[in-house]
Every structure is written in C-alpha cells, then in structure tokens.
Legacy VTK file of the C-alpha trace (Angstrom):
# vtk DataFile Version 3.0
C-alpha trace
ASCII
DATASET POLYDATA
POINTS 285 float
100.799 109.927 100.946
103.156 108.802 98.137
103.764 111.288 95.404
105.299 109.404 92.994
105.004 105.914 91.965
106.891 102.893 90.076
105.640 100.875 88.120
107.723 97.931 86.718
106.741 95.891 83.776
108.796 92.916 81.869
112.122 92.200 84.063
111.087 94.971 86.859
109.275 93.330 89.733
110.461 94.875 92.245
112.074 98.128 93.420
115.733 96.994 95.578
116.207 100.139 97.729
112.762 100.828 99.249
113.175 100.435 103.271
110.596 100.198 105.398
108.452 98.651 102.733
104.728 98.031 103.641
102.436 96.164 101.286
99.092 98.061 100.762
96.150 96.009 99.247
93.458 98.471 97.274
90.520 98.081 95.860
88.895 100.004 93.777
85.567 100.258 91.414
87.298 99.078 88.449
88.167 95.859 90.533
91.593 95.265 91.874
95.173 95.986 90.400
97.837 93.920 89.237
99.481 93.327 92.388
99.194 94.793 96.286
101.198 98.056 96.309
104.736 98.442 97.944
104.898 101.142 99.664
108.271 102.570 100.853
110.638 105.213 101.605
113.438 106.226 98.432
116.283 108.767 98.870
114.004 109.815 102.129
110.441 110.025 100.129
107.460 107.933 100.134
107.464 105.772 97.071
104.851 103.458 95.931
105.621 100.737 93.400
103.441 98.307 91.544
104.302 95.317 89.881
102.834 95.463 86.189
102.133 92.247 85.026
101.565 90.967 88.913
103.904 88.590 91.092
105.069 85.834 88.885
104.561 87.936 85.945
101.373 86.187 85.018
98.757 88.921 83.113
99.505 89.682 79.711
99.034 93.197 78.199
95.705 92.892 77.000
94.352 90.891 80.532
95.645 93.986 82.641
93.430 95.810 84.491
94.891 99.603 83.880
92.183 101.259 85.425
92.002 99.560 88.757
96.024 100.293 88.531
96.027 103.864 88.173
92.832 104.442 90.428
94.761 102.466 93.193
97.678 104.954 93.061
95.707 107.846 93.097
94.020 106.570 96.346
97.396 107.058 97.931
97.540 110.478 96.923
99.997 109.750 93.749
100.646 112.351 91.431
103.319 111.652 89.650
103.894 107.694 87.394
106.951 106.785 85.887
106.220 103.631 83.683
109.213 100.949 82.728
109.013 98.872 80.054
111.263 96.847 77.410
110.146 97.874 74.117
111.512 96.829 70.255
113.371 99.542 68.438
112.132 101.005 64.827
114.952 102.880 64.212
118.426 102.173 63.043
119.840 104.387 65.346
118.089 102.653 68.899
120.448 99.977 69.913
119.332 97.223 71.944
120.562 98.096 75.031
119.485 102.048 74.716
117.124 103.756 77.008
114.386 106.068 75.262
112.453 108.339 77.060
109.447 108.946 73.812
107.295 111.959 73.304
104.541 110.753 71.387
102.182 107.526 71.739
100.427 106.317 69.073
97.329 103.840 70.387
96.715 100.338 67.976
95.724 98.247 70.502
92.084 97.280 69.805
90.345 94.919 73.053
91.245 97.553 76.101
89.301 100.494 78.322
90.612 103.654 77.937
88.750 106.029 79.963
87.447 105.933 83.583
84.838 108.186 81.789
82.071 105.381 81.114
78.232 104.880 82.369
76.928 108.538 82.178
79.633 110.560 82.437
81.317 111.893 79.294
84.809 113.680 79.121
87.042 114.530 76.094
90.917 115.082 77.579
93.214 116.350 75.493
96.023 114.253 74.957
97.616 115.993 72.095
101.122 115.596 74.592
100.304 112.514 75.808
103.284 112.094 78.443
104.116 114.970 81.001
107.394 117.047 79.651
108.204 118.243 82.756
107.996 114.733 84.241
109.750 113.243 80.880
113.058 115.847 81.426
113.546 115.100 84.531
113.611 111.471 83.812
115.886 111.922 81.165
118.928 114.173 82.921
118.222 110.491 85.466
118.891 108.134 83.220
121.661 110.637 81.683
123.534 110.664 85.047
124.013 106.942 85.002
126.122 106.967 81.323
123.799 104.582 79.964
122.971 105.829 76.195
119.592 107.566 76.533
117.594 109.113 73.732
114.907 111.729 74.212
111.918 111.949 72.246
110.508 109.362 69.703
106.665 107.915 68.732
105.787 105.031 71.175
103.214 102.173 69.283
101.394 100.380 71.795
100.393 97.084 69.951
98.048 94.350 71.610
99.717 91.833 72.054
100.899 89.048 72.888
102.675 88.078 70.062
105.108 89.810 68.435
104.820 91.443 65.195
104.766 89.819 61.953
107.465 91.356 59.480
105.088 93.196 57.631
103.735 94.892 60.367
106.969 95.939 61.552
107.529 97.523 58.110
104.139 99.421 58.195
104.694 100.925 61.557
108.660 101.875 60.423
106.491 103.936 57.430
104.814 105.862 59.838
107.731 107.238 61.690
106.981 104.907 64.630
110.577 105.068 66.850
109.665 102.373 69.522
107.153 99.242 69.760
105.718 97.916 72.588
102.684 96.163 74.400
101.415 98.719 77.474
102.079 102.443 77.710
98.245 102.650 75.814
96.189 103.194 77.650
97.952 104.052 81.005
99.223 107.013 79.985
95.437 108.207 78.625
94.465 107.149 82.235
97.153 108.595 83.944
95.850 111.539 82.188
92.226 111.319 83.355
93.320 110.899 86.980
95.330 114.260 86.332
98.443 112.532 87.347
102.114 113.297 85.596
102.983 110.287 83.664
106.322 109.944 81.586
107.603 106.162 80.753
111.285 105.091 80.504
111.306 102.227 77.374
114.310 99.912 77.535
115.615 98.624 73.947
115.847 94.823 73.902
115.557 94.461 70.531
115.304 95.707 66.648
111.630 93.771 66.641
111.172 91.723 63.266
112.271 94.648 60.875
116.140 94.442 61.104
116.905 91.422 58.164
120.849 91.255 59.731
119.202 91.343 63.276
117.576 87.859 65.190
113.601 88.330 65.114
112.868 89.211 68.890
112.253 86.619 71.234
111.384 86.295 74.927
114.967 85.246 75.990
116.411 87.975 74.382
114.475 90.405 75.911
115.179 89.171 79.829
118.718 89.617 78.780
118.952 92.909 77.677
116.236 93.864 80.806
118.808 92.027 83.184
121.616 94.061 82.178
119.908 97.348 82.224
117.736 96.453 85.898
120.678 98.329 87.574
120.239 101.283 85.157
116.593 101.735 85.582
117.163 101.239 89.443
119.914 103.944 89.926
117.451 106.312 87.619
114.958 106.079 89.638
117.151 106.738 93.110
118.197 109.989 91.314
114.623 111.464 89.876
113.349 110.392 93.254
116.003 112.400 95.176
116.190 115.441 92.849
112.143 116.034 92.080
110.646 118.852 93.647
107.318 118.307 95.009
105.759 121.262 93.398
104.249 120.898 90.100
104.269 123.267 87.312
101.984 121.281 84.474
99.420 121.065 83.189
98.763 117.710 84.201
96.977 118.942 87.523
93.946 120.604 85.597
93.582 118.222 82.750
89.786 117.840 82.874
89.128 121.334 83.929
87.744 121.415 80.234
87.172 118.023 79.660
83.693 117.260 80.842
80.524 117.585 78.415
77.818 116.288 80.156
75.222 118.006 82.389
76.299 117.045 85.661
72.482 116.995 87.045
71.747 113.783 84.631
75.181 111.900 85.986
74.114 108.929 87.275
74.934 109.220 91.656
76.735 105.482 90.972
79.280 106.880 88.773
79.444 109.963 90.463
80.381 107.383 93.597
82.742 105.183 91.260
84.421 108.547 90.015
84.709 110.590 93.041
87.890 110.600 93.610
88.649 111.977 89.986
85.523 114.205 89.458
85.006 115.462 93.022
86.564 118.932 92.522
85.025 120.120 90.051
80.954 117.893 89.696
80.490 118.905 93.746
LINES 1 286
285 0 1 2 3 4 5 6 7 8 9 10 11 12 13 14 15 16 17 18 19 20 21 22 23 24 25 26 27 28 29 30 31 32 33 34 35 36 37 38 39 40 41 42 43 44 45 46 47 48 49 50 51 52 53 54 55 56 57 58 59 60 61 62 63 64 65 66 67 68 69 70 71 72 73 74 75 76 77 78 79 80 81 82 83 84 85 86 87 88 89 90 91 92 93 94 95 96 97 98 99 100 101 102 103 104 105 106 107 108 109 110 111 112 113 114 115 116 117 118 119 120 121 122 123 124 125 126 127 128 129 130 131 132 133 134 135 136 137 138 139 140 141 142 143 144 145 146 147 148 149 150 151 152 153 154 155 156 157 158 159 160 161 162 163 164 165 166 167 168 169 170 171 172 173 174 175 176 177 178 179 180 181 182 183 184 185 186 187 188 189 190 191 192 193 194 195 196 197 198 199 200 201 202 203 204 205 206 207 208 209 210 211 212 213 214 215 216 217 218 219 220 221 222 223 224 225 226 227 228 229 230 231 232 233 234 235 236 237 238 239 240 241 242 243 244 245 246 247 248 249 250 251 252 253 254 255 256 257 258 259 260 261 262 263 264 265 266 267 268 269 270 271 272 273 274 275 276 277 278 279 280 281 282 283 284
C-alpha cells in the first residue's frame, strides 16, 4: 500500500531514488492511465509514481485521461498526490526559475471530465480550498530546505492547451489576479478531491508566458531548460516530504463527500455503483 504518490509532468519522467522499483499495470473503469505505475521504496516508504504525459511524453493536456490516473492510485491505497508541473509566471515578482507552491485554482479549460460523479450518481464537493493545506505546508518547508526560492500561495489557471497563450489572453488572466499559468492541475486536483485523497502541486517557473514585453514569449526549449535545472530541486523535495510526513492525517480531505452526495442511493444505477465502489463504498453500502 503506497500512501503517497508522484506524479511528474513536463521534464519529470521519472523519480531517481526509488529502489526496489516494481512496475504495476492498472486498470480501471475510466480506462487506463497515462503510464504503468512505479512503485518503490523512498527514504524507507512505499512510493508510487506516475508519469503524466506517459513514456515518451506523448499525451497532451487535454488527451489525458485524469480519471483513470487518480482512480489507479487510489487502487493502491494512495492518499496523499503531490503534482509537478512547469507553469508560466503572471507576476513580476515569480522568476523563471522559482518554485510556487499556489493556493487557489481557477478552472478555464473547456473539453475535459471533471468528476468521477457521472451516469446516475450526483455529488457536489466542495472545493472552495481546492489543494490540501496541510499537504501544501509540508511541501513548502521541502522545497524550502533545498535553498531554491519558493513562494507560497498564489491563483493557479489551468488553460487547455496546447498552445500557449496569445498576448491578450495573458493580459486578461494578469487582470484577474491570476499568479501562475499552466495546462493540468484542473481537473486533477477536483478529482483528487472526489477520491478524498490530499492533493497539493509544486509549479516550477520556466517562464513570464507572453505578458512580459522585455521577456522572450515562452517556448518549448525554454521550458526543458529551466525544468532541467530545477529536476534536482524537485527530486531532493520530494526525498525530504517523503521522509518527514507523518502517516496520520489531520484534513479534511478524508471526509470530503461525507456531504457531497444528492441523489437517492436506491435509484443509483448497480453499474456505477460497481464503477464507483471504491470511492462511494463507505458511505452508499
């Protein structure tokens, strides 16, 4: 049973470090997820890590299948998802290069599934918090304890994708207080929330996006190079949260859809009870 999991996106396919690695292939109802599951031991825990974007880095964001991902590490008893991703910086004061661990997520992606909840079975979460603080602190003192600049807190827009933004875009989302731009944390963070698993995401800065008129528009090449440079950063992190996270939990993550469900569970449909199970079996049985 791993009780925390990896999982890498652009420039983190794998996780150096894991020993006695074993791959585990899972499917799920939702089909199957990016990649088989490596499964291995970290500062003496189980750790499970999935490549986002598979081997060879071939999905895009929108192509991703984010529920079979999350489902698959909840059928190894994961409770607990620290998300790594390069992201564009909205803010003067996030350098490429920075680390930001964001408190906020604001959705704008428009072709994705974001709930398991589907085909009979209707549940509200509340998401008002939509990462785990508990989780997102401990990440931070991490990344903190390898002296790579680290900011805590900031709005996260999840855009579709795959292009970049256009200028005016940019703009827009700078006028809404956006902090940090990317392509994924929406919706696996909604998901992680369904599955009542801890999710917090640490965002590498590889970029000012299109916004910065003195600053390069972003490109792919610059983003490998500032995700090259901080691999070793986001590595060493994760040996330290691994090694200094107690297994008990004291969030609210755990009981998320106590609340959440609205329908009458004698008209739920027995194949998405079977589908859902796993997620819905404590408290529909």
């Amino acid at each position: 049973m791993c009780k925390i999991a990896i999982i890498g996106g652009s420039g983190l396919y794998s996780m150096p470090g894991l020993e006695d690695i074993q791959e585990r292939e899972v499917e799920t109802p939702f089909g199957s997820p990016s990649a088989p599951i490596v499964v291995g031991k970290l500062e003496g825990k189980e750790v499970a890590f999935l490549a986002r974007h598979g081997i060879g880095h071939h999905l895009s964001p929108t192509e991703l299948n984010y529920r079979a991902n999350i489902y698959a590490l909840k059928t190894l008893g994961v409770e607990r998802i620290v998300g790594i991703s390069a992201c564009g910086s909205l803010r003067e004061d996030f350098v490429p290069g920075d680390i930001v661990i964001p408190d906020q997520l604001f959705d704008f992606t428009k072709d994705r599934v974001r709930s398991f909840f589907t085909g009979g079975l209707v549940a509200h979460v509340s998401i008002a918090e939509p990462f785990c603080n508990d989780l997102s602190e401990s990440v931070y003192k991490a990344v903190q304890s390898t002296s790579n600049n680290v900011h805590m807190g900031g709005s996260y827009i999840t855009i579709e994708g795959p292009r970049f933004s256009t200028r005016a875009e940019s703009n827009t989302f700078r006028a809404w207080g956006m902090s940090i731009i990317g392509m994924t944390t929406s919706p696996e963070a909604f998901l992680a929330r369904e599955a009542e698993m801890c999710y917090a995401t640490i965002s590498h800065v590889t970029d000012y996006d299109v916004w910065h008129i003195s600053e390069k528009p972003v490109t792919v090449e610059m983003v490998i190079e500032i995700l090259n440079r901080n691999t070793e950063v986001a590595q060493q992190a994760v040996s330290t949260l691994v090694r200094d996270l107690k297994d008990q939990r004291h969030c609210h993550c755990q009981s998320a859809m106590a609340d959440a469900f609205i329908t009458n569970p004698s008209v739920v449909p027995q194949e998405t009870r079977k589908d859902l199970h796993l997620l819905v079996k404590k408290y529909l049985d």
